[in-house]
Structure formats: C-alpha cells, structure tokens
C-alpha positions in Angstrom: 103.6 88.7 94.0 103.2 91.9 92.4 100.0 93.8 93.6 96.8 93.8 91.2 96.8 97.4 89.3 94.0 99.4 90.3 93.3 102.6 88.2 90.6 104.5 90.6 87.3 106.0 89.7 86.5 109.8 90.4 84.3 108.7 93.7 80.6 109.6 93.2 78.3 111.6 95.4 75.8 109.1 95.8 75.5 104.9 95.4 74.1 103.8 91.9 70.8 103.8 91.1 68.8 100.2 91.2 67.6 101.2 87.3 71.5 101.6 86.3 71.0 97.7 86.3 68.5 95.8 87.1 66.5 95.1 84.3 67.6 93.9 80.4 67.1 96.9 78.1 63.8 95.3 76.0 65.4 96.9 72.8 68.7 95.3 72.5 68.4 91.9 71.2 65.5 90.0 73.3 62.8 88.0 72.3 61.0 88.0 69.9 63.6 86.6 67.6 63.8 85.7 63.9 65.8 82.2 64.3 64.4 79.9 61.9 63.4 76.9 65.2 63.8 74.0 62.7 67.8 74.5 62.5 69.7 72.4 65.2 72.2 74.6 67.1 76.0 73.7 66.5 75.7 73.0 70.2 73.9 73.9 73.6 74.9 74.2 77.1 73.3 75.2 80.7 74.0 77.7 82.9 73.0 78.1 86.5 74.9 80.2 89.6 74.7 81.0 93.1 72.6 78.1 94.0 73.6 78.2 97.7 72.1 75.3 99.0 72.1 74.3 102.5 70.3 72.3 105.1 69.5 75.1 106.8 66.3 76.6 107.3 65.4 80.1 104.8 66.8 83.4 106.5 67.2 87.0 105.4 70.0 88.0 103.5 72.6 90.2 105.2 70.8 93.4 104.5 67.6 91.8 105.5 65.9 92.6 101.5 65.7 88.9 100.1 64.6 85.7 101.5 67.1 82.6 101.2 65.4 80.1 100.3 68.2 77.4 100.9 66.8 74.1 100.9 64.2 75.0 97.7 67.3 76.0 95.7 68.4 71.7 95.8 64.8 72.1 94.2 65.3 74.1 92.0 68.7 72.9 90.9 67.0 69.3 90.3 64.6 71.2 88.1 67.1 72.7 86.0 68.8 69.1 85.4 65.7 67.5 84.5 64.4 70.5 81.8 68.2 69.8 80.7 67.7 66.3 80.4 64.1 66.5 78.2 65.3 69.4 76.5 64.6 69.7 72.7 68.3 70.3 71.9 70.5 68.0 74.1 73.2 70.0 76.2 77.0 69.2 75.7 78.0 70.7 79.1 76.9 72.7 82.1 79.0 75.8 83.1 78.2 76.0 86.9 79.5 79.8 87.7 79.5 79.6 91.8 78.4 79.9 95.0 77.5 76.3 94.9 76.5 76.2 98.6 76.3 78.9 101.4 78.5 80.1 103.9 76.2 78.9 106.5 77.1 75.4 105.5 80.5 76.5 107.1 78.7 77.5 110.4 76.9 74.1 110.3 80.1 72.5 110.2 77.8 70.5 106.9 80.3 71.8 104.4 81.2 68.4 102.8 77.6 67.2 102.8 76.0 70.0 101.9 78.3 69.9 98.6 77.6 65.9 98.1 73.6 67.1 98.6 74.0 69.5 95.7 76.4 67.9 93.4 74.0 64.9 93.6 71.3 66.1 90.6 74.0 66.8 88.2 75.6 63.2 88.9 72.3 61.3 88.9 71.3 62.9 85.2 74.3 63.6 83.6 77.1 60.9 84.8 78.8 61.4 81.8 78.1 64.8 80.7 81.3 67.4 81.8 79.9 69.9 84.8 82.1 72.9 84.7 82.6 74.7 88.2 83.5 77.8 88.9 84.6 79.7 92.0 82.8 82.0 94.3 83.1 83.4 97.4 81.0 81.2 99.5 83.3 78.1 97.9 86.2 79.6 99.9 84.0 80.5 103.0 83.3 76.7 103.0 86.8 75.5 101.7 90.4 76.5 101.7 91.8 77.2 98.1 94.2 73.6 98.5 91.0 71.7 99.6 88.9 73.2 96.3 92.3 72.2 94.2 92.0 68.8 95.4 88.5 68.2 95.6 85.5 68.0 93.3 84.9 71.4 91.8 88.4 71.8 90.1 87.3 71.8 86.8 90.7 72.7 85.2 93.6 71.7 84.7 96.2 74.1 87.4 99.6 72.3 87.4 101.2 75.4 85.9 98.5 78.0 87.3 98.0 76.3 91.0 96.5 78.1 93.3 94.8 79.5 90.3 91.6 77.5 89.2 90.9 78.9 85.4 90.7 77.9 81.8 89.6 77.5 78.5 86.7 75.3 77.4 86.3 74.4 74.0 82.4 74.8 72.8 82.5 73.9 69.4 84.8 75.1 66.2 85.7 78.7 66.3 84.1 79.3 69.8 85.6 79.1 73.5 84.7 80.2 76.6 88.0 81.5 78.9 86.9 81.2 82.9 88.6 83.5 85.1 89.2 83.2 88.6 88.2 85.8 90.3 89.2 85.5 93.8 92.8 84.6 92.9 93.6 87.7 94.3 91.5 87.9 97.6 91.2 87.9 101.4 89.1 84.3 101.0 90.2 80.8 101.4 94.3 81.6 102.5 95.6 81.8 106.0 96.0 85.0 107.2 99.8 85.1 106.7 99.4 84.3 103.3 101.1 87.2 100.9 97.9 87.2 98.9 96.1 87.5 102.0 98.0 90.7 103.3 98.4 92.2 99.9 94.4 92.0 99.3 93.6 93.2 103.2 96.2 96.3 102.9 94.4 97.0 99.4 90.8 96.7 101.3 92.2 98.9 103.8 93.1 102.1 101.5 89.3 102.4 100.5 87.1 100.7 103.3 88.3 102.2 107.0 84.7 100.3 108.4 85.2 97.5 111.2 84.2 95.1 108.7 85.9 94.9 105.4 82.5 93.2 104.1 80.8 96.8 105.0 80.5 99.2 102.3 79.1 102.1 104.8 80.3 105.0 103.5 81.5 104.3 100.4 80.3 105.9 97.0 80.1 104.8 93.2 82.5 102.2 92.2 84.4 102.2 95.4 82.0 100.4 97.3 83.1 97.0 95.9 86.2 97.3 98.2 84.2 94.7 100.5 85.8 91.4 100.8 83.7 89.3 99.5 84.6 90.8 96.1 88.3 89.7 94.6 90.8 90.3 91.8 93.0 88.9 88.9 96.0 88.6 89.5 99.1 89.8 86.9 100.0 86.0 86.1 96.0 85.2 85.1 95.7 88.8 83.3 98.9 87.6 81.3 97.1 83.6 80.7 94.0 86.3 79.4 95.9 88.0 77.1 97.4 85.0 75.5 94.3 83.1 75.0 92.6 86.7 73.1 95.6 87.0 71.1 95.6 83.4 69.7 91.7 83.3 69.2 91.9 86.6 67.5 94.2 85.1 65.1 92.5 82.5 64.7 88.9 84.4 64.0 87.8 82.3 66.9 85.4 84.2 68.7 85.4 84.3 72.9 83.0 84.4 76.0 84.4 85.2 78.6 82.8 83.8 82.2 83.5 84.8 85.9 81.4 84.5 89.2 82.6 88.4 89.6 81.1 91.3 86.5 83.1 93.2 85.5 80.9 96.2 83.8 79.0 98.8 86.3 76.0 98.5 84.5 75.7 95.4 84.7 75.9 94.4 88.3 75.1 96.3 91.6 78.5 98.3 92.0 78.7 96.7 95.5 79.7 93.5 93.0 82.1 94.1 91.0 85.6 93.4 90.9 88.3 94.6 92.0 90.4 95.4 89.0 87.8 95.3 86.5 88.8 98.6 84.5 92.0 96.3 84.0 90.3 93.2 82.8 87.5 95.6 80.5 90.2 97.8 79.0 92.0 93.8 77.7 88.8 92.9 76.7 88.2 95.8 74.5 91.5 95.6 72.7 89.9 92.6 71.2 87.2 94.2 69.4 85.5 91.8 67.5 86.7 88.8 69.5 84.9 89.1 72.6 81.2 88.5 72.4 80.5 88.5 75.7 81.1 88.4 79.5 78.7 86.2 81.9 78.8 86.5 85.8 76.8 85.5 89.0 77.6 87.2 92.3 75.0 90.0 92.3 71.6 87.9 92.7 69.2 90.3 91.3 71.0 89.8 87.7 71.8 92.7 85.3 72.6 93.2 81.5 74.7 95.7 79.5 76.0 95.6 75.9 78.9 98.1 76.0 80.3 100.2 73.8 82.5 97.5 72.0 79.7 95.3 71.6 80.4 92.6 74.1 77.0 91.4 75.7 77.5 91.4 80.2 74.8 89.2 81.2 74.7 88.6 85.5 72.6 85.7 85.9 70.1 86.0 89.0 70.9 83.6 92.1 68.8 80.5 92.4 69.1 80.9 96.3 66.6 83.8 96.5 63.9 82.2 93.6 60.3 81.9 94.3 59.0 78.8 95.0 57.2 79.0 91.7 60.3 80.3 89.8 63.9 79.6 88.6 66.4 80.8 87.2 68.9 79.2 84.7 69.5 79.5 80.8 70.7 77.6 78.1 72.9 78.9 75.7 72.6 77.6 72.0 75.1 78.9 68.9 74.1 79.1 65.8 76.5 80.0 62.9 75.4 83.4 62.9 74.3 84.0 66.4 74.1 82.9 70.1 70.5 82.6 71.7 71.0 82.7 75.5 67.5 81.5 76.4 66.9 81.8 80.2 64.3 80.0 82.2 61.9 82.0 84.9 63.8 84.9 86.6 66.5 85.2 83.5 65.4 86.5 80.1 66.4 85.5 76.5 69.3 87.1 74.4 70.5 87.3 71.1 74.1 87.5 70.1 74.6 88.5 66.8 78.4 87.3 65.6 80.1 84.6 62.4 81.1 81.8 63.7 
C-alpha cells in the first residue's frame, strides 16, 4: 500500500488559539432564520457523535479539563431518540458519526455489552428506521477492524473496499451524503505487523519523537495532530472520493461530506484533525459548488467554519462530556433551497443556503 501523501505546514510558534474555533461565528447563517415553518422538509435526519458510553463511573478526561460523564451519556442518547421519535418532522435516518462507547469499556473487558447497552435506545424506537454508524477511534480501541466488519456497526456495504468501512447514503433526490473512513489509514484496530500499522507508526514517528505517540508535547500548529488517535485516507478511499464528486457534479447533485475526523483547522482543535486533510480539502474544493458541507465529531468541544469555497465544517460537541441538564445532537432538515441544521442544547442551528 502506497503511503498517504502528506504536504506539510510551515510549523507555527505557538498551539492555536481556543477562539480560532470554539464558538459558531453568530453572523454566518444562524438563527434567526426566514424559513417559512409551515413547509415540510423534503426530508430530516439526526445526528449525534461521541457518545462514549460506559458502565463506568465519570472520570477526567486525559488532560484532566472535562468531566466524562459516561453512564449519563446512555441518558442522554435515550433523550435524543425520544425528541426523534415526537419530533414535528419525522426523521428518515440517524447518521451516528462515532465513538459510540469508550475505551475504558476495553479496560473493563465490557466491550460487547457496553455496545448492546447503547445500541439498545435506537433499537427500541426506531426498529425499522436505518442507523448509520460511523468509525472512531475508541470503536477500534474496543474492536479490531475484522470484528467492526462483521459486527453491528458496519453500515456499508465493503466487499470491494474491505477493510475500508465507507459510503454513500442517498438523502433524498439530488442530495447524498459520502462517509469517509477516517482511520483506514491508522495505528488503531490492526496487529502490529500489519503494513498499515507500520506505515502509520513510521509516519507518527517523523513528527512526534514523545514516548507516547498519543502525546502532542512539543509539537506546534498543525503538526500536533501527529498523535495516534488521529488517522488518514488512504489512496484507494481518496480515489472512491473522487469518483462519487465527479458523478454528483455531473449530475448537479449536491454533497455532504461526513467523517468522525475535521478536516479544516478552524474548525476543530488542531490536536484533531487528520492526517492528510490538506489532501482531502484541496479534492473537496475542486468541486466548487458541489460540496456543501463537511460534518465531524472527534474534538468534543465542537467548532464551525465556512471556508473560502463555501462549504459549511460543522464539529458536533461530544455527548460524553454534556451537563446533566444539557445535550447535544441536531437534526438536519433540507428544504429545496436550503439545509437547516438545527442542533439541540450544546450544538447551535445553521443554515445552508444551496438548489436542490
């Protein structure tokens, strides 16, 4: 396997600045909006990520600056299912976007359970209604890549793509959503002999010299996400990418592109980012007009950016680290002339203006 291009930043002096993207800019599209509430959306789905469950007591994060809350997050996520279920507009779908359960469920040796615990709400209201998962890194802290394949949060079909796990989800007429995988190209869920495995360390290696690949100490700007709990796309999925733009942009169909990783700097914590994403942004902008937007998890204190071609990169805040008063999900709704992303406690609401 071919390595994952990386074209390198100029490394900065100093680690971004918590304003470079934490909160939504107010003037770009939010609430209050001018939609007329009488018209029925074309369609609706929900959105939730990084719920992390685990029956596990609440503990600090690793850098000891949010509180887990693990078992209020099954809470929460039962929440979210039932404002789904009562909802005004009903929901189509749910695009779950990772980190379903914690690595500590690994430590428990309560992976299995702890996965049954939290799949549970979305089986018991929607038994018929398609959940969507998507992969994170605490997935493949919990299971191997094979045992995710084979078990119940494949979502897609991988015959041609396995040990990929991405693919294209059909919203409506002249809409999809593409889901990457990005930890296809990573140190997580693969034996150590593994060529992916080596190929990801040795690429880890020519940026983060710490004891602990998952310590950024000493690195600056974009370089700190070098950290392996961070991954990549890999040639073969940047190829599937560029296929699936080029037919919806000749088809006027219009994209949103999803991923548990962002991919813009200002819209995540630089720690999160991937890999390769100059690679994957400088695709995406060959599109102009196509791509609408890009919608992540991963960094759990959320972020938004509408870049310089327009596309919207909304990070969803983690559910994990809510208030017990609080949550944090959305639910999208498309219009023929725009996409309302209306988010629920620690998420905000956002317009996307595009013809469909």
């Amino acid at each position: 396997m071919a390595h994952v291009a990386i074209d390198e930043d100029e490394p900065s002096t100093s680690p971004p600045m918590s304003s470079m993207f934490a909160a939504p800019d107010p003037n770009v599209n939010q609430s209050p909006f001018d939609l007329d509430e009488t018209i029925k959306p074309i369609v609706s789905f929900g959105l939730i990520t990084d719920i992390q469950y685990a029956d596990n007591e609440d503990r600090w994060n690793y850098t000891k600056t949010h509180l887990r809350r693990y078992r209020n997050a099954l809470k929460l996520t039962d929440e979210a299912c039932q404002y789904w279920l009562n909802a005004k507009h009903s929901i189509s779908f749910i695009l779950q976007l990772g980190d379903i359960i914690d690595g500590i469920s690994f430590t428990n040796k309560n992976s299995t359970k702890d996965l049954n615990d939290v799949l549970e709400p979305f089986r018991k209201h929607f038994s018929s209604l398609p959940i969507y998962h998507m992969w994170g890194n605490h997935e493949l802290y919990n299971f191997s890549r094979q045992d995710l394949l084979n078990g119940p949060l494949c979502s897609f079909d991988t015959k041609t793509i396995s040990p990929g796990h991405y693919g294209v989800i059909e919203v409506c007429p002249n809409l999809r959503i593409l889901a990457l995988d990005t930890y296809e190209f990573s140190a997580l869920g693969i034996e150590e002999n593994n060529e992916v495995y080596i190929q990801s360390m040795e690429l880890l290696r020519k940026y983060n010299q710490n004891e602990s690949c998952n310590d950024p100490t000493g690195l600056r700007g974009h370089q700190r996400r070098f950290v392996q709990f961070n991954g990549g796309i890999t040639p073969k999925q940047m190829t599937w990418l560029k296929e699936q733009l080029t037919e919806a942009q000749i088809q006027n169909h219009k994209v949103i592109v999803t991923g548990h990783i962002p991919i813009h700097p200002s819209a995540c914590d630089h720690l999160d980012l991937l890999w390769n994403y100059k690679e994957v942004l400088d695709l995406l902008w060959t599109f102009d007009g196509t791509v609408v937007a890009y919608i992540a998890g991963h960094d759990h204190d959320g972020g938004y950016f509408r870049d310089r071609k327009n596309i919207h990169h909304l990070t969803l805040h983690a559910i994990v680290e809510c208030e017990p008063n609080t949550n944090s999900f959305a639910t999208v709704h498309v219009y023929k002339e725009s996409i309302l992303i209306e988010g629920v406690g620690r998420i905000g609401t956002y317009q996307i203006d595009c013809q469909l």
